[in-house]
N, C-alpha and C positions, 0 to 999 in steps of 0.2 A: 464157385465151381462152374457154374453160367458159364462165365467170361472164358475160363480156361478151355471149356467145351468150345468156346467160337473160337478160340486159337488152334484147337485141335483142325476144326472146320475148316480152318482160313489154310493151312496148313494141305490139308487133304483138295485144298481147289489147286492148290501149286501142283500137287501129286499128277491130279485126274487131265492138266493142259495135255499131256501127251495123246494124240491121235492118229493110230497105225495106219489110217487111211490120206494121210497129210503126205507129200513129199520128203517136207520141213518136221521131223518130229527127234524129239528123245526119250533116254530109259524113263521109267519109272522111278520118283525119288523113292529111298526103301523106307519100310514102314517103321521100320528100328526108329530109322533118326527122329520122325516124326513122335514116334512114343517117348523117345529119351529127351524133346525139346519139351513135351508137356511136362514130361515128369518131375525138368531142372525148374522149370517155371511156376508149378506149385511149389516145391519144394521152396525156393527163393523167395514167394510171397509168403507162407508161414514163418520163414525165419526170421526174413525183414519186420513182421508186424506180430513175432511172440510179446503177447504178456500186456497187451491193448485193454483195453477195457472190451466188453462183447460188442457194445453199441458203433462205438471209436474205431474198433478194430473192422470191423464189418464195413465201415464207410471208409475207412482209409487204403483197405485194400482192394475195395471196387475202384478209387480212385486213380488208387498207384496201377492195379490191372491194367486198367481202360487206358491210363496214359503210355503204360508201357508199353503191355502185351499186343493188344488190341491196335493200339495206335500206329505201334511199329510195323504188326502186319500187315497193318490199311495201306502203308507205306511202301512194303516191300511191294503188295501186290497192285498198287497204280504206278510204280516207276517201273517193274520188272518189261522184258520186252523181249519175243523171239525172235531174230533177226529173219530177214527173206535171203535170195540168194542174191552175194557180195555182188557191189561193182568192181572200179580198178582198182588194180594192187600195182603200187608202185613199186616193196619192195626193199624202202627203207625205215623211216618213220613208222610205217604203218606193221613194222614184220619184226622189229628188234625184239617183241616180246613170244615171237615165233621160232626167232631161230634162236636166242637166247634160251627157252624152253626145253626145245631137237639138244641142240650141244650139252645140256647139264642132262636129263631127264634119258638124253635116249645114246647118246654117245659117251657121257660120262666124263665129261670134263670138267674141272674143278672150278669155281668161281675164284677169282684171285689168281691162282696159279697158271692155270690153261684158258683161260677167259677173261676178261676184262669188259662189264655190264656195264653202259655209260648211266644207264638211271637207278641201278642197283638190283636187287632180287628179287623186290619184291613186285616190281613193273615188269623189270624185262627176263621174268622167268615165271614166277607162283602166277602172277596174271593170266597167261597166256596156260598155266599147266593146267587149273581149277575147269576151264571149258573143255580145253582135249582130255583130261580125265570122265568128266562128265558126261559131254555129248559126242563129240568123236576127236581121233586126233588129226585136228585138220584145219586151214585157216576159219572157216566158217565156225567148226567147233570153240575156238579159243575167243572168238568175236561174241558166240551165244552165252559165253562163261562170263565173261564180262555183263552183256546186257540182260541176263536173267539173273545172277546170280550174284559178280562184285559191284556194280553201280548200285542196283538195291540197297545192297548191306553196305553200300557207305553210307547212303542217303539214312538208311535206319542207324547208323555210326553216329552221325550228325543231329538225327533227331531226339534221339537220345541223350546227345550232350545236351540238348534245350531241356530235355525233360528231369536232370538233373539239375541243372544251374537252374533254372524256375523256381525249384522246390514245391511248394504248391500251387502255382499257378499254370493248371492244365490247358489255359489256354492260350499259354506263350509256344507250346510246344506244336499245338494245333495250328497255329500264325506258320510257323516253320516248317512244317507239313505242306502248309497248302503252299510255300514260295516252293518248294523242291518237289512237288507234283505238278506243280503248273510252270514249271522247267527257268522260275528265276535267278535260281543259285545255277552258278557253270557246272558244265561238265566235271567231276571230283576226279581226280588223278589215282589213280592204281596206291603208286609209291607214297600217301598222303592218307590212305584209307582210316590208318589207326592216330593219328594223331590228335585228335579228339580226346583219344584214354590219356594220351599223356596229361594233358590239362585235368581231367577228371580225376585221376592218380596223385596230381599235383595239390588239388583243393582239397582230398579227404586224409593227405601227407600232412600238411597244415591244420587242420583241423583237429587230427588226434595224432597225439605222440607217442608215435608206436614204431616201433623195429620194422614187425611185419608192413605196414603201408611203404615207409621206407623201403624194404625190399623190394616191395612190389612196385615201386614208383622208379626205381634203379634198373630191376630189371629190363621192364617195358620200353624205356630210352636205350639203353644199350642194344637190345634185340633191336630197334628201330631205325639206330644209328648203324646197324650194322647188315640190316636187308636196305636202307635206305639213304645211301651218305648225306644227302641233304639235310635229312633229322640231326645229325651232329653238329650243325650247324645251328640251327633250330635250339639245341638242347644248352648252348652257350648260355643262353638269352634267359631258359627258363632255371639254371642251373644260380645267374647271376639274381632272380628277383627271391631265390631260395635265402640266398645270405642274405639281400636287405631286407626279407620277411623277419628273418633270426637275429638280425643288426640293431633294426627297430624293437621290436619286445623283446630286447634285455632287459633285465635287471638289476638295478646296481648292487655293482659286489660281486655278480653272478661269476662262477669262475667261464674257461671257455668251452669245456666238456657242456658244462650246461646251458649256456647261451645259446651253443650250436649243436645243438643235439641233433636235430635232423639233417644237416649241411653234413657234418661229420660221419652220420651211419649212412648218410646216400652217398659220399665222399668213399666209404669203406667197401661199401658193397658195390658200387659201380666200378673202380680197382679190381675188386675182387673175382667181378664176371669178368673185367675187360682180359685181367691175368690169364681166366679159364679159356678164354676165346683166342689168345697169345699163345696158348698151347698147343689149340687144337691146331692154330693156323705154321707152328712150327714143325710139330708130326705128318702135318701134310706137304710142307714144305712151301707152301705159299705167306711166309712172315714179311718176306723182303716183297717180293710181286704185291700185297695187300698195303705195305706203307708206299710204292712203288706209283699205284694206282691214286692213290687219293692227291700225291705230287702231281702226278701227269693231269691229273683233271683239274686241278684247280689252276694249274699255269696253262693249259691246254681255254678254258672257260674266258680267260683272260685275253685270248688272242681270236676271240670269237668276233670280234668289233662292235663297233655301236650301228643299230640303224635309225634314219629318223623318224620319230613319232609322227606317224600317219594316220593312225586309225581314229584318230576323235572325231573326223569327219563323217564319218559310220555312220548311215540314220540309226542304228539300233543304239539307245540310249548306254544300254546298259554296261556298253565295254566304258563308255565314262564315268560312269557310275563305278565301274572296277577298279579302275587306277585311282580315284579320286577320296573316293571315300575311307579309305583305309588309313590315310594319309591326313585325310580332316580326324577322323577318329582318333586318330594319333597324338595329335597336335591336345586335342579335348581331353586324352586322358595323362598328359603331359602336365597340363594346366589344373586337373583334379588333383593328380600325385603333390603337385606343388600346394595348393592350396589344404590339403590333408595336413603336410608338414610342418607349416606354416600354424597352423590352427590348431594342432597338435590331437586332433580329433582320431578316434580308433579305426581301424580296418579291419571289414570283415573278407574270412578266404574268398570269397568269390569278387572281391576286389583286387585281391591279391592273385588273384589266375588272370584277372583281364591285364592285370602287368605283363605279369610271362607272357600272356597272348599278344599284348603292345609289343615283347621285343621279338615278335617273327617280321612286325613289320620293317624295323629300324634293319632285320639280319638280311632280310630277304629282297626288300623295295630294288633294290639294285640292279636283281636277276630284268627286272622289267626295264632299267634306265639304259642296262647294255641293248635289250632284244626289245627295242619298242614297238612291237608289231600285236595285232589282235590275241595272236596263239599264246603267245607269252605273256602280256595284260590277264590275261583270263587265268593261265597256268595259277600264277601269282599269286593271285584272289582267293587259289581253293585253298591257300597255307593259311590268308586270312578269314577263313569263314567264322571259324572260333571265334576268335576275335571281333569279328561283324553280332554273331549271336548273342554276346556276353553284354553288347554297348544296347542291344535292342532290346534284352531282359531289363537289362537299367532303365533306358528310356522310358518303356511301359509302365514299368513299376513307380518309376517315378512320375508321371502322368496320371495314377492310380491313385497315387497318394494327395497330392494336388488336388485330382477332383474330389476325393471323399472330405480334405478338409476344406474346399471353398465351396461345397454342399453345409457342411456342419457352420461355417461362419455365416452363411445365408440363412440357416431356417434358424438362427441364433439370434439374429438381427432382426427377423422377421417376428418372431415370439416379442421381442422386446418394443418392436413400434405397433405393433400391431395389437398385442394383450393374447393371451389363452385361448378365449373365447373363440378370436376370428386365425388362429393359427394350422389352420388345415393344410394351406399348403408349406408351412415352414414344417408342418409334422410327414409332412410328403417329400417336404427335401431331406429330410431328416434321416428318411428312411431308406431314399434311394441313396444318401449319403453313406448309409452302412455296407452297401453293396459293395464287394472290397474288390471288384474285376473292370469297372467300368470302361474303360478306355479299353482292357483286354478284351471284353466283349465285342464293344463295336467294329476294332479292328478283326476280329474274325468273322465277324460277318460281313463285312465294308470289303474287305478284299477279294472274297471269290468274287464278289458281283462286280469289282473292275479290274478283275483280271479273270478273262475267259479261260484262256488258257488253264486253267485249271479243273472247271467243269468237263473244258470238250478233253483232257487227260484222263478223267474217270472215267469216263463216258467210253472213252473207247480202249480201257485196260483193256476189258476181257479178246479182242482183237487182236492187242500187241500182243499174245502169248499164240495165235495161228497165224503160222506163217506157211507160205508156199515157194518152189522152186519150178520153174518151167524146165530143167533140165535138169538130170544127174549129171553129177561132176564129170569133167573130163580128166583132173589129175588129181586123184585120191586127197592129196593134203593141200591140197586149194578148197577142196570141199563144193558147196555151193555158191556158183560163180552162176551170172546172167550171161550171156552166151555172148563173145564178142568183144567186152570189156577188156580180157587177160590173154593177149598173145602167149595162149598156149604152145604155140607151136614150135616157140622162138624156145621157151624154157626145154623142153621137149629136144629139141635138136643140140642145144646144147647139152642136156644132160648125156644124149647118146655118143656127143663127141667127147663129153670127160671121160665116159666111160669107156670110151676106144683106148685114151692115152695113162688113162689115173686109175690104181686100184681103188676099192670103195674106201678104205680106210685110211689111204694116202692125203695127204691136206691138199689143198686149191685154194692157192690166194686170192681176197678179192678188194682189186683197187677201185672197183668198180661203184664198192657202197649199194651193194646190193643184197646182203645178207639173207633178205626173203628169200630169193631165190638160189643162193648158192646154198647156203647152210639149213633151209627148210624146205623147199621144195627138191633140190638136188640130194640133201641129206646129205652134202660134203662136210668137210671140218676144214677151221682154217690154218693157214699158216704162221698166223703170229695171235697174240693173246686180244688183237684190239677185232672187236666186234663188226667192227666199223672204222676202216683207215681214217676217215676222215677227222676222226677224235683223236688223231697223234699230231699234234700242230707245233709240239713246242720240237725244239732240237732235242732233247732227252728221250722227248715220246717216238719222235722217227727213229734216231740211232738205236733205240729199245726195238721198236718196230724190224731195224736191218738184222740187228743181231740176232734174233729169234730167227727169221728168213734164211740167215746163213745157215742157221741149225736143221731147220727144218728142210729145207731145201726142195718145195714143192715144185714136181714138172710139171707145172702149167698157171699160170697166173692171167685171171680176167682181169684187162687194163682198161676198159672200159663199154661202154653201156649206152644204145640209142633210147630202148626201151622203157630201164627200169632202173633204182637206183638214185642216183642224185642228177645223173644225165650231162649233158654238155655244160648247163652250166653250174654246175658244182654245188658250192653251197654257200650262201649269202653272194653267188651270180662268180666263184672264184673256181677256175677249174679242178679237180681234183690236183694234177699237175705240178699244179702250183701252189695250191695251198698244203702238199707234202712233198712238196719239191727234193726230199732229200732218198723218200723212198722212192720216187718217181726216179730222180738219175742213177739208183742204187737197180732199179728193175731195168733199166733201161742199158745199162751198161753190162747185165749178168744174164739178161731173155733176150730173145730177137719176136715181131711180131709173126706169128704160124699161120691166123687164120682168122675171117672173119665171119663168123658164124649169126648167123640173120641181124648183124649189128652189133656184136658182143667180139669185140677183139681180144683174141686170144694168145698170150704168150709163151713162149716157148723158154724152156731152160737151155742157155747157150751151149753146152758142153753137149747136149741132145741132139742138136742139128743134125741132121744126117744120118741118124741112127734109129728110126722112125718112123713106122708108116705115115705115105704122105697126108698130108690132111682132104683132098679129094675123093680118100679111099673109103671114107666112115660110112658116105651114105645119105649126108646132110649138107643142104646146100652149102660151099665156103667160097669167100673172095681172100686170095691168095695174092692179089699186086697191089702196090700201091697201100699197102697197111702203116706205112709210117705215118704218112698223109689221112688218116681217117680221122683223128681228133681236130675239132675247131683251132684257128689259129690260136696258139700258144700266147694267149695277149697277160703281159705279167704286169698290164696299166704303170701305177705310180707305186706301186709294191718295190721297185730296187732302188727309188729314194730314201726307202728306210730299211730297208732289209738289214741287218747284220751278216756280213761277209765275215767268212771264217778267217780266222789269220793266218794261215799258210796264205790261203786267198792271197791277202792286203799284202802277205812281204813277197810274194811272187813275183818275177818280172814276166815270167812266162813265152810266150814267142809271139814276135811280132808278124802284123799283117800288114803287105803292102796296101794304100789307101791309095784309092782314084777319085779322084772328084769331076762330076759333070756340072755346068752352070747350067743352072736353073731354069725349069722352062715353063715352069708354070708355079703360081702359089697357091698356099692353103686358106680356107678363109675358114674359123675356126668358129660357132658358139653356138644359140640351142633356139629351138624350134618349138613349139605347142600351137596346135589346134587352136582356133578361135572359136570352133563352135561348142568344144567339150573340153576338156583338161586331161587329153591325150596327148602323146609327141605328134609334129602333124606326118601328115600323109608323105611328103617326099618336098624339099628346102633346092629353090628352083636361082639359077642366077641371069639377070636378064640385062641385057644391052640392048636399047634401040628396040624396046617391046618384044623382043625375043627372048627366049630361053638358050642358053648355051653350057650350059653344063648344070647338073642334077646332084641330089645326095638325097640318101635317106638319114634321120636323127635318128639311133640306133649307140648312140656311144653310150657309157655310163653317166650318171648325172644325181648323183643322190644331194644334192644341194637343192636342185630343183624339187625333189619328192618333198623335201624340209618346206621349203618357201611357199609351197603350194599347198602343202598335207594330203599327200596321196602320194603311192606309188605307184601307180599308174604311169610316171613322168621320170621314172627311175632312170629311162636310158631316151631323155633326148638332147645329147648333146648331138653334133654334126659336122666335120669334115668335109669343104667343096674344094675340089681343085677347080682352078680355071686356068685355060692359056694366061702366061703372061704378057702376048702381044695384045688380051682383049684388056686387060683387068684395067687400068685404064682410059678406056673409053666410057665413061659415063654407068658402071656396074651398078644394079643394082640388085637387093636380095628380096626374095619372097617363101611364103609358107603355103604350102597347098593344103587347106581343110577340107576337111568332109564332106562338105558339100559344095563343092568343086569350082570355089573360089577361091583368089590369094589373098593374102596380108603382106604389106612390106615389113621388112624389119630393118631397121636400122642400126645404128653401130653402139656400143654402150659408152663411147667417150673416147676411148681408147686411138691412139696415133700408131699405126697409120687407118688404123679401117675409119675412122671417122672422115679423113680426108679423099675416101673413096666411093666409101658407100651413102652418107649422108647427103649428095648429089643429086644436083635434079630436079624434077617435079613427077610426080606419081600418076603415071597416065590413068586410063580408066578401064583397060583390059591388058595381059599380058598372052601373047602365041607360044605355049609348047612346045616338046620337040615334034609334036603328031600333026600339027595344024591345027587344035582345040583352043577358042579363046576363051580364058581364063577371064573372069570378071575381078577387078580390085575392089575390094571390100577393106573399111576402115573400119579400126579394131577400136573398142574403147577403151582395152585393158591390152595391157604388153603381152606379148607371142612371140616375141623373142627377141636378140638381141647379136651384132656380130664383135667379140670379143677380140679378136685379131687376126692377120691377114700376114702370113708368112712365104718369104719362098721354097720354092722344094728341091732340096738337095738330092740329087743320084749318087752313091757310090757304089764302087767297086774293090774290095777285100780280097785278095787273093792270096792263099795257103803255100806256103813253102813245099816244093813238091813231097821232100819226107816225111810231112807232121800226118798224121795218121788224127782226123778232128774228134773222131769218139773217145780220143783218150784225154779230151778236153772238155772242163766242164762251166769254167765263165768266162765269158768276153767280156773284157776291160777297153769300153772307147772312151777317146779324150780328146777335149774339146781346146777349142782355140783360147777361148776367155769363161770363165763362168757360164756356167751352160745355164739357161733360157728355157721358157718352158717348150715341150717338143715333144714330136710323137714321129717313133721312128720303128719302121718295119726293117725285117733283117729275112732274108730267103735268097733260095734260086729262081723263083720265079715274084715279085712280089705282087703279083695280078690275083697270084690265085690265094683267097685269104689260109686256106690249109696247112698252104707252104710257107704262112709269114711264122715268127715270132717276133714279138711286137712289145715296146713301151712305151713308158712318156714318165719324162721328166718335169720337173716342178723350178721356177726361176730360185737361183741360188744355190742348186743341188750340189754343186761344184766342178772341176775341172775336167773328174772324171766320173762315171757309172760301171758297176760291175751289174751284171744279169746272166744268171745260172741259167744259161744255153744245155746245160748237159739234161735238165729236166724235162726238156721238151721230146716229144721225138720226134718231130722234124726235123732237132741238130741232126740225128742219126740216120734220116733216108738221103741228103742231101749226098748224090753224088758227083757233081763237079767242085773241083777245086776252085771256083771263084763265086764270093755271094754279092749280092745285089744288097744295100741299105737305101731306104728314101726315109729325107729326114725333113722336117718341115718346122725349121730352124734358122732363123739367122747368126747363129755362131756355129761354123765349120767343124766337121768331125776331121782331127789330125792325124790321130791315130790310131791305132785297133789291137790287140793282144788277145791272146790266147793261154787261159791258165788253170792248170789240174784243179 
């Protein structure tokens, strides 16, 4: 009763953090919940430990208490935290569980049917509702919901799982306490909170053969799989080690009702809910949109791309310890399984969980091999905690056992050489040999003292629960923001210009990928069910995407974002544009641009023109010229090498463009640049004749080969493009790299003919002249800084339009090349000086004779109004010819 009194306590220090005199404060938790959490936790410890002996029972439920109650508390109350007031909010990543929240909770829109959550319910809605329920409804509040309240209780989720798989070993769970107070386990993910119970569910399913666990093991996966789709995933793997649990201890003769007794009644009732949940998702009409969803995300995940694995260079140990370990674990309980089968030896359930928890790794390792970047490494890791927890009980345990009997073999030895008489210390090993924790001991104690981090995290709980704000909010559901972080002003002015042209309940699309702000700070609704355009990648998900848009037909659609968002460049560095290239030419061809409101380009519904107040009239600053041109050049890189071209496309002749060809007046010199002093791209890739400088480039291209080669991305974009006259090129050319500290490096050519025979020339003086008159010092590199890959000329054309083709009703240009086209990188515009005005690619050698590239998704196809474009192509196989096709 002690123990339950300091639950009560620990319980009432949560209550009393609130202080009115704080900036930073909240309600009072109510005394209810507090009374009815002691009274389930008595209640739960009498039932657990009826019918004990008095002695037994007395010591096993101070035991179970202290490991649970108590322990859990300790837990909640050194990881919980009051947030201060927020910095930036971008808008995207950081807000899905904001506006996800707004759209179900406060406008009423259906999950499935009217919405589409890309991490599921339980992330990007319950997450974000538990804080704005609790502390206000505002970003700061759903931020404080989180670090007061759901990170706690996963951490105690987690702890807990150790404190059941231990069994009696309180001090495995105490090991796992101090790594997740002294912040060694990652960050724990919203959508990942409960799946702990699954495995706990799993071992006491196996354990007793019972209906009811069964039920309760069914239900918990389905609920789980259906706030979280990644659990369904998940649930394959723990579903598959169900049947070789029941495979393996058969019985011979057994029929198969009895063999599969529990496979069959979790088989019956998982059915059974899935049917009830089939119903309900019918009567709401969301059946077709809920199977709709789970398609478009898993082909949509697919077209995510791979990036290279960079981060092992980290100094923080631990993201390698992330990717790495799960996967040795793997490998170890791969080799146990076999060596079990093998030997024919028995298994108990909590070997039988560490399986199911082995196949999250085999389901899931993958999500890291496509996104190898830190966030995703880490993401990963929190599916396998379980799994990590389960091998660390084993370790210990076995460690335990070890030393008690090579204690018991020593003072066994020792009695026998030694005689009775002189066996004091064989009767000393003997004894500390009975000690049945030893190894669990020293590792609890051994680890706070090397790992600080966990002292200085108690030490200053009672602080993370006072927080302060230097300002009251300036936009109610931004909440507490540090003053200067969040261009209020921009959200602000937009919201007074939607609300000039959009009634409140009217939809507002946004291509912009800024959900924070359209659908939670604006409180608009969108126009199609995807939360986030950027998640409709396949052709299914965009033409799902148009259709919706047709219906809904909102006047006004945000096409993009300087601000906030995913921004210029898009996401994994690909413009929105063009990574939904199909709503892109679907907006582009149905809005014209209206307005551009501190950065936020704003489109108009075509059939609206005219009929409208203008947009100077709102009140908020707008830029009104020149809107086709405000998105970065339209660069669609090596993306129409592979793209699939619709087949209308491919059987189209479409209309021809007359082709002018200019000879060549200067070439390109093509390859990539790094820093000598740091493994950055360098400063600016200088070309030099005769110790001068004569023409410049900055490395700026895309380059993830190098990120790979190097391990960082840091180096993501140093490729480089140098024109030179072709009257110098030539003359004894040579190439250099400007670094940081404001000397050159030469680079040479990588083998390659012709740049070998150009730039490899020469002798390397000992200073090069700028274009300023600054002599540059030459510095010899001991590692390569770069290298020039090829040395092309540059073609000018000239395309010009049949005076009746009307180009906006065209949406790809088909050029065709003389012979096999070569690798090339070719700008397309009226002006092609200004990069705004390009739309731009590049070809790969072998691509074929011709390239198509969906021009109608840009909108600079659309501002372009002279009837003749400019191409520079930097190529030596001629473009012949040019089309025009729907």
């Amino acid at each position: 009763m002690v123990l339950s009194l300091l639950y009560f306590v620990s319980w009432a220090t949560i209550v009393t953090i609130a202080n009115p005199h704080r900036v930073v404060h909240y309600p009072w938790m109510p005394l209810w919940l507090v009374v009815v959490l002691v009274v389930l936790t008595v209640t739960w410890c009498a039932r657990t430990h009826w019918g004990a002996s008095a002695w037994r029972s007395s010591k096993l439920v101070e035991g179970s208490v202290l490991a649970t109650v108590v322990g859990c508390t300790a837990v909640f109350l050194s990881t919980m935290s009051l947030p201060s007031a927020l910095g930036t909010f971008i808008g995207y990543d950081d807000a899905q569980f904001l506006a996800g929240t707004q759209l179900v909770f406060v406008h009423g829109l259906l999950p499935w049917r009217d919405i589409y959550l890309l991490h599921g319910l339980l992330e990007d809605v319950f997450s974000g509702a538990i804080g704005m329920g609790v502390f206000s409804h505002s970003r700061w509040g759903a931020v404080a919901g989180q670090t007061m309240i759901l990170y706690p209780l996963q951490c105690c989720i987690y702890y807990l799982f150790a404190v059941y798989f231990a069994r009696r070993n309180r001090l495995v769970p105490l090991i796992v306490a101090i790594l997740v107070v002294g912040g060694y386990l990652p960050p724990l993910l919203a959508r990942f909170v409960l799946l702990p119970v699954v495995l706990i569910l799993f071992d006491k399913m196996i354990r007793a053969r019972s209906r009811f666990w069964c039920f309760a093991f069914s239900l918990n996966l389905v609920i789980q799989a259906i706030v979280t789709p990644e659990i369904g995933l998940l649930a394959v793997g723990v579903a598959a080690t169900l049947v070789a649990f029941e495979w393996l201890g058969r019985s011979r003769g057994e029929s198969i009702p009895t063999s599969f007794y529990r496979t069959l009644w979790c088989g019956g009732f998982a059915l059974g809910l899935a049917l009830c949940f089939a119903i309900y998702l019918w009567m709401t009409a969301s059946l077709g949109a809920f199977v709709g969803y789970y398609q478009i995300n898993i082909g949509s995940h697919l077209l995510w791309g791979a990036l290279p694995i960079t981060w092992f260079n980290i100094a923080d140990i631990r993201d390698v310890v992330y990717f790495y370990l799960p996967i040795l674990l793997l490998l170890l309980t791969v080799w146990r399984a076999v060596g079990k089968l093998r030997n024919q030896r028995p298994w108990s359930s909590r070997e039988w969980t560490l399986i199911a928890a082995g196949t999250f790794v085999v389901l899931y390792t993958q999500k890291t091999l496509d996104r190898a970047d830190v966030v995703h490494v880490v993401e990963v890791f929190t599916v396998f905690v379980p799994f990590v927890i389960l091998w660390g009980i084993d370790a210990i345990t076995t460690v335990d056992r070890c030393i008690r009997e090579a204690l018991s073999r020593g003072a066994a030895s020792l009695r026998r050489v030694m005689g009775t008489s002189t066996s004091a210390l064989g009767r000393a090993l003997s004894s500390i040999g009975q000690t049945p924790r030893i190894a669990s001991v020293l590792v609890a104690i051994v680890l706070p003292l090397v790992t600080p981090a966990v002292l200085a995290s108690i030490r200053s709980s009672p602080g993370a629960t006072h927080a302060s704000s230097p300002a009251e909010p300036t936009i109610g559901l931004l909440g507490y923001t540090l003053p200067g972080t969040v261009d209020t002003t921009q959200v602000q002015d937009l919201g007074k210009f939607l609300d000039a042209y959009v009634p409140g309940n009217s939809p507002v699309f946004d291509f912009a990928n800024e959900p924070g702000v359209l659908y939670f700070l604006l409180n608009r609704v969108p126009g199609a069910r995807f939360l986030t355009i950027e998640t409709a990648q396949t052709t299914q998900a965009q033409q799902m995407a148009i259709s919706q848009l047709k219906q809904s037909r909102p006047r006004l659609v945000v096409f993009s974002d300087e601000t906030f968002g995913l921004g210029a460049d898009g996401y994994d560095f690909i413009d929105g544009m063009i990574r939904n290239y199909q709503v892109s030419e679907y907006l582009l061809q149905h809005y014209v641009p209206f307005a551009d409101v501190d950065g936020q380009l704003v489109l108009l519904r075509r059939d609206l023109v005219g009929k409208v107040r203008p947009p100077g009239s709102v009140g908020v600053p707008v830029v009104t010229s020149g809107l086709y041109f405000e998105q970065p050049s339209c660069d669609w890189g090596y993306i129409p090498n592979f793209l699939q071209v619709p087949a209308e496309v491919g059987r189209s002749r479409g209309v021809s463009l007359k082709v002018v060809a200019a000879k060549p007046r200067s070439e390109t010199i093509a390859g990539w640049a790094i820093d000598d002093q740091s493994l950055e791209p360098s400063a600016e890739v200088m070309a030099v004749i005769a110790g001068r400088v004569v023409a410049t480039a900055t490395p700026d291209m895309l380059s993830p080969d190098l990120a790979t080669a190097f391990q960082t991305t840091a180096l993501t974009y140093s490729r480089f493009l140098l024109n030179v006259p072709r009257a110098l090129i030539r003359q004894g050319l040579e190439i250099y790299s400007l670094n940081s500290n404001g000397t050159v490096t030469r680079i040479l050519s990588s083998g390659a003919e012709p740049a070998a025979s150009v730039i490899d020339r020469g002798v390397t003086p000992r200073f090069v002249i700028d274009r300023n008159g600054v002599r540059r010092a030459v510095e010899a590199s001991a590692r390569t800084t770069g290298f020039v890959d090829r040395i092309s000329p540059v073609y000018i054309y000239e395309m010009k339009l049949p005076a009746a083709v009307d180009r906006s009703n065209y949406s790809w240009l088909r050029l065709g090349f003389s012979r096999v086209s070569g690798q090339t990188n070719i700008e397309l515009g009226d002006d092609t000086e200004v990069p705004t005005r390009q739309i731009t690619l590049s070809t790969l050698a072998g691509t074929g004779r011709t390239i198509d590239v969906n021009v109608g998704a840009c909108s600079q196809w659309y501002g372009y109004q002279t009837g003749t474009l400019r191409v520079v192509d930097s190529s030596s196989d001629p473009i012949v010819s040019a089309r025009l096709i729907r």
